[in-house]
DRENZAGU-387346 format. One record per residue: x, z negated, y of N, C-alpha, C in turn. Coordinates in steps of 0.2 Angstrom, whole numbers, always signed. Atoms other than C-alpha are relative to their C-alpha. Example, Ala and Ser with C-alpha at 12.3 -4.5 7.8 and 13.67 -1.06 7.14 Angstrom:
! DRENZAGU-387346
<<+4 +0 -6> <+62 -39 -22> <+4 +0 +6>>;
<<-4 +1 -6> <+68 -36 -5> <-4 -3 +5>>;
//
This chain:
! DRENZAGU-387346
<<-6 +2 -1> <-167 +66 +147> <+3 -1 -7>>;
<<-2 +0 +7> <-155 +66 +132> <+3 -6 -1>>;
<<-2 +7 +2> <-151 +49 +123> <+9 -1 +1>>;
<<-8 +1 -2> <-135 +42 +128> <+3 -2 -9>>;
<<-4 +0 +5> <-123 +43 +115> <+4 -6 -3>>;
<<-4 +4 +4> <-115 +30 +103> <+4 +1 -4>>;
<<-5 -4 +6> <-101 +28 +92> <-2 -3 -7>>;
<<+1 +4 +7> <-102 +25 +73> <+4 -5 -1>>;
<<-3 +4 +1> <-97 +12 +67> <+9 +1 -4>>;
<<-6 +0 +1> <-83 +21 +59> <+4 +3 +4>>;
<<-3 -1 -4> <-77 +28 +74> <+3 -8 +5>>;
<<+0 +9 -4> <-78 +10 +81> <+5 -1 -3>>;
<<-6 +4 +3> <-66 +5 +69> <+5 +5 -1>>;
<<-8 -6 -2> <-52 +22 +71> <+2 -2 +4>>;
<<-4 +1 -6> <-52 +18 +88> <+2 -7 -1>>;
<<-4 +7 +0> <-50 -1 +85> <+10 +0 -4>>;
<<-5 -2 +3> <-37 +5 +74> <+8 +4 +5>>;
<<-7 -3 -7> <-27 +17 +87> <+1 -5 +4>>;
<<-2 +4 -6> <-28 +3 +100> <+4 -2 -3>>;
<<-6 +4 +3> <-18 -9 +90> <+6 +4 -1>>;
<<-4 -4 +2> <-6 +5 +85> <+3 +1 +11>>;
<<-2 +0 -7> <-6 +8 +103> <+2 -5 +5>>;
<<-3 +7 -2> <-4 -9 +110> <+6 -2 -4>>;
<<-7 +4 +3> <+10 -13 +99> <+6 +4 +2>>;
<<-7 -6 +0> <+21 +2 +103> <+0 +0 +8>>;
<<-3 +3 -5> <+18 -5 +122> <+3 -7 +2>>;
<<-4 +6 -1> <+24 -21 +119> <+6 -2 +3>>;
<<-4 +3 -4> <+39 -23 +126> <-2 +2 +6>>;
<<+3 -1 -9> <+33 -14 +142> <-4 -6 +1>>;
<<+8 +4 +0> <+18 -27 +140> <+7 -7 +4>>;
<<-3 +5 -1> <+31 -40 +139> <+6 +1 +9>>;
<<-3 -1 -3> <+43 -33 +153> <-2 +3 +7>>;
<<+2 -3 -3> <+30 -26 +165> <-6 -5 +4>>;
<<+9 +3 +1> <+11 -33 +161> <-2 -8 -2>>;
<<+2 +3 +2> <+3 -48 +162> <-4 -1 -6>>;
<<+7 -2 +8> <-8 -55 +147> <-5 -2 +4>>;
<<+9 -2 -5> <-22 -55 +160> <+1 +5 +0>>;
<<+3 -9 -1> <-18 -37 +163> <+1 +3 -5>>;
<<+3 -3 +7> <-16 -34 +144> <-7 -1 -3>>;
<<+6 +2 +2> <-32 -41 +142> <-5 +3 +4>>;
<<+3 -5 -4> <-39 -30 +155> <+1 +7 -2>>;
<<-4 -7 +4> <-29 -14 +148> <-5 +1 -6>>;
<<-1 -2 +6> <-35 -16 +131> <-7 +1 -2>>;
<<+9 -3 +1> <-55 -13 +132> <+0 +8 +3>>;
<<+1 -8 +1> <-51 +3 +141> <+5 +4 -4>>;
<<-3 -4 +4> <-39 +10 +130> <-3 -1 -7>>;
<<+3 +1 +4> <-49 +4 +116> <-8 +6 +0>>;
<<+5 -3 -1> <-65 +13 +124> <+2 +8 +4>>;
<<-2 -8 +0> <-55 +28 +129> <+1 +5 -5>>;
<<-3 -4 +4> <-49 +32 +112> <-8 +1 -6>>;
<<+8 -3 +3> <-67 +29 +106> <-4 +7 +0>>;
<<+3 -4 -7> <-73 +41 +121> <+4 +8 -7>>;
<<-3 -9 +3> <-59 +55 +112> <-2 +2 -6>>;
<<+2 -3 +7> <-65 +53 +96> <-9 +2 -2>>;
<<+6 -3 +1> <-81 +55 +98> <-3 +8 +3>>;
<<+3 -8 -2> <-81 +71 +109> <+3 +3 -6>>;
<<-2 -5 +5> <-69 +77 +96> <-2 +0 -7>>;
<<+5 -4 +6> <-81 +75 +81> <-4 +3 +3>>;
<<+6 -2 -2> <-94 +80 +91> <-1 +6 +6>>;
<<-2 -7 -2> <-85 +97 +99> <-3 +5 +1>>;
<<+2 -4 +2> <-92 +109 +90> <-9 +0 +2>>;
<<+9 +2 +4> <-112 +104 +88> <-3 +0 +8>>;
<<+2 +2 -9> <-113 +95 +109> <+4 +2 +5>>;
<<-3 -2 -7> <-112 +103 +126> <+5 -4 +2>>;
<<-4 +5 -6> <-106 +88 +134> <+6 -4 -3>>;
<<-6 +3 +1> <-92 +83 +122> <+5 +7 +0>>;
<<-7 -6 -1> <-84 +100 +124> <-1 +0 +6>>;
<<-4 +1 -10> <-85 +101 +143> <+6 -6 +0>>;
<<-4 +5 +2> <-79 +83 +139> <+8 +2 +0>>;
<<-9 -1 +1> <-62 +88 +132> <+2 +5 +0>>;
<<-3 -6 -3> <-60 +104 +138> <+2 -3 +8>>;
<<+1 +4 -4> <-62 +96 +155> <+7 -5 +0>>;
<<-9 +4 +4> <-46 +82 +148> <+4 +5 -1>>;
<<-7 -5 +4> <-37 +97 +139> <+3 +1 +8>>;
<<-2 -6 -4> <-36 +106 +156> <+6 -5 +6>>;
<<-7 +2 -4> <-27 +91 +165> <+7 -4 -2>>;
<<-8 +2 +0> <-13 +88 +155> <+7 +4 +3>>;
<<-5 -3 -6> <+2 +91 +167> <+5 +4 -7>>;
<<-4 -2 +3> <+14 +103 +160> <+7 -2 -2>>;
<<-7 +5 +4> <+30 +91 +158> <-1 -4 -4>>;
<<+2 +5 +6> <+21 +82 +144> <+4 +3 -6>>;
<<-3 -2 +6> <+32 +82 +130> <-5 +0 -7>>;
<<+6 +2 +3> <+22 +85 +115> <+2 -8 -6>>;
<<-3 +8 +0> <+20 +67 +106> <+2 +2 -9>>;
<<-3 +2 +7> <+30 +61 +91> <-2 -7 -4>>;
<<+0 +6 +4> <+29 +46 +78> <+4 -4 +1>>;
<<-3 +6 -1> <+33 +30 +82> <+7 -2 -5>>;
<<-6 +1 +4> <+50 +24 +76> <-3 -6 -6>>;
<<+5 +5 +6> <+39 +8 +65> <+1 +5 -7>>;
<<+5 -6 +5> <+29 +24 +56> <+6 +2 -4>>;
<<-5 -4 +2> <+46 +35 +53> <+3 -7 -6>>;
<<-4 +4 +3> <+56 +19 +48> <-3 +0 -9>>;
<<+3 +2 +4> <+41 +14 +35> <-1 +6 -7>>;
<<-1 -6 +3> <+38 +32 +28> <+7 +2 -3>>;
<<-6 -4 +5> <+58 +35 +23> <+3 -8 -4>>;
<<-2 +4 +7> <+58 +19 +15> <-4 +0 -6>>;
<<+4 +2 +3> <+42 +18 +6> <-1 +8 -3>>;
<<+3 -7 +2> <+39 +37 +5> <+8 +3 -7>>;
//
């Protein structure tokens, strides 16, 4: 049996990184929708999801089971997904600072 797989510590801290980025950008939803019990429920699995994608996506090439992986994800994105864009924050801070 094959060793279950972990994340590095620096993938540990991208995803910590996306989540925030991600949780911030649903903040008013959170505020307008979501409890902060069910953002504090929300926010392990989106944390541990984006873990999850970053890990098959270094590890695409090398391991079966992260390319089934995201092959598997790629294939159920619905076809009315727009493809995504940069947060208004990001753009704001880039055309002032850039």
């Amino acid at each position: 049996m094959a060793q279950s797989p972990e994340l590095t510590e620096e993938t540990q801290t991208a995803a910590t990184y996306m989540a925030m980025v991600v949780r911030n950008a649903m903040e008013d939803f959170h505020c307008e929708h979501l409890s902060d019990d069910q953002m504090k429920e929300l926010n392990p699995i989106i944390r541990s999801a984006i873990g999850t994608v970053l890990h098959a996506f270094t590890n695409y090439q090398q391991v079966d089971a992260a390319k089934r992986f995201m092959d598997y994800n790629l294939r159920m994105v619905p076809k009315y997904w727009e493809p995504p864009g940069l947060l208004e924050g990001c753009v704001k801070m880039w055309e002032r600072d850039g």
